[in-house]
C-alpha positions in Angstrom: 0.0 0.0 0.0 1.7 3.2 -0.6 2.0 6.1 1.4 -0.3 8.3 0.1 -3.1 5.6 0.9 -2.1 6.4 4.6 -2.2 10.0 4.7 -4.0 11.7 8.4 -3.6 8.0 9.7 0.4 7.6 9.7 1.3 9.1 13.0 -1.6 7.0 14.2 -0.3 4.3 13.3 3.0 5.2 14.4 1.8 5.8 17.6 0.4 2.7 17.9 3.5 0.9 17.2 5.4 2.4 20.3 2.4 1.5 22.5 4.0 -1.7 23.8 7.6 -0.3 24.8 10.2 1.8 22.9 11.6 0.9 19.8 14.7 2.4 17.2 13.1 3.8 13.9 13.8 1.2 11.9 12.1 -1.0 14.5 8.8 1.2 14.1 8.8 1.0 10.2 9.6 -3.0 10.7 6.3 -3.4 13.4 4.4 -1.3 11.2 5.2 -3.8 8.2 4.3 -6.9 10.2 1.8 -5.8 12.4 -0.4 -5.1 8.5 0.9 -8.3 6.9 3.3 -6.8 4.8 0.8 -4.0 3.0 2.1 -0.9 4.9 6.1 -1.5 3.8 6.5 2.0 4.1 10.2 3.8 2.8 12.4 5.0 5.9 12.0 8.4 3.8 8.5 8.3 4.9 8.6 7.0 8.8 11.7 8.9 9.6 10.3 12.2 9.2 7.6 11.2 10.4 8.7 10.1 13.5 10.7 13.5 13.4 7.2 15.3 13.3 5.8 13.5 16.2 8.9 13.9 18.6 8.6 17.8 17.9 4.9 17.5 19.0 6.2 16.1 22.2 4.0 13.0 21.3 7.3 10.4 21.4 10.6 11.3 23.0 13.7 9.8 21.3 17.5 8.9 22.8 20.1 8.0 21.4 21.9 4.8 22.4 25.0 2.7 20.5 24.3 -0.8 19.6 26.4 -2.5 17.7 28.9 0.3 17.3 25.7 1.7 15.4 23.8 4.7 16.9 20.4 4.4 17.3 17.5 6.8 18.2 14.9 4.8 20.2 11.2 6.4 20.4 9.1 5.8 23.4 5.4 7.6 23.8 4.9 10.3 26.1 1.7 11.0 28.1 0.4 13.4 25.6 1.5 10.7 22.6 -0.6 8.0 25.0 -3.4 10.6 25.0 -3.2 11.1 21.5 -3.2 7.6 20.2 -7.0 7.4 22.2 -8.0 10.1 20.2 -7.0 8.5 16.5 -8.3 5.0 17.6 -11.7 6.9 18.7 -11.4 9.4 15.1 -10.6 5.7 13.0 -13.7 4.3 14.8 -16.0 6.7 13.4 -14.8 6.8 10.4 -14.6 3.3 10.0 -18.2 3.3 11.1 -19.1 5.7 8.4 -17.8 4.3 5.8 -18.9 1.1 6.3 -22.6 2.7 6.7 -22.1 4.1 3.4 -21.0 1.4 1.6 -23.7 -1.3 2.6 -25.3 -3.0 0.5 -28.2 -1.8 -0.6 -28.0 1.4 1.5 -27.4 4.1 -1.7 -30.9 6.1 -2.4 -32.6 5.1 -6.3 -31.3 7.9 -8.5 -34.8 7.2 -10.8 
C-alpha cells in the first residue's frame, strides 16, 4: 500500500507501534510492516520524518543509544503521545463506522 493511501492515519499508526515499549526507527517501520501483513512496507524516507514530526509535537521522546557500534535513536510515547493515540483509535472508529454505513449494501438512495 503506498504512502499516500495512509495520509492523516500515519502518526496513528505510528503511535500505535510504540504502545508496547520503545523501539529504534527502523524497529517502528519494521512493526508497522508486520503488524499489516506486509501491506504498509513503508520507505524510511516516509517514517523517519515522520517520526521527526511526532517527537517535535512532544508525542514520542527519542534517545540516542549505540548498539552495535551503530547509533540508534529509540522512540518511546509520552503521556500526551498515549493521549493522542485514544484520540486516532476513537477518530478511526467513526470513520470506519461511516464508511462502512455508506457502503452497505443496498444502503445508496434510487437515482430514478
Amino acid at each position: 500500500m503506498k504512502a499516500e493511501a495512509l495520509k492523516g492515519h500515519l502518526d496513528g499508526l505510528l503511535l500505535a507501534m510504540l504502545e508496547d515499549g520503545p523501539l529504534h526507527g527502523y524497529a517502528v517501520k519494521e512493526a508497522l510492516r508486520d503488524t499489516s501483513g506486509g501491506r504498509f512496507d513503508l520507505p524510511t524516507g516516509t517514517v523517519y520524518p515522520a517520526l521527526h514530526r511526532l517527537e517535535r509535537a512532544s508525542l514520542i521522546t527519542g534517545t540516542w543509544s549505540v548498539v552495535g557500534g551503530r547509533r540508534r535513536r529509540t522512540y518511546r510515547l509520552t503521556a500526551a503521545g498515549q493521549a493522542a493515540l485514544g484520540g486516532e483509535r476513537d477518530h478511526w472508529r467513526q470513520f470506519a463506522d461511516a464508511v462502512t454505513a455508506a457502503l452497505k449494501a443496498g444502503s445508496w438512495p434510487a437515482t430514478n
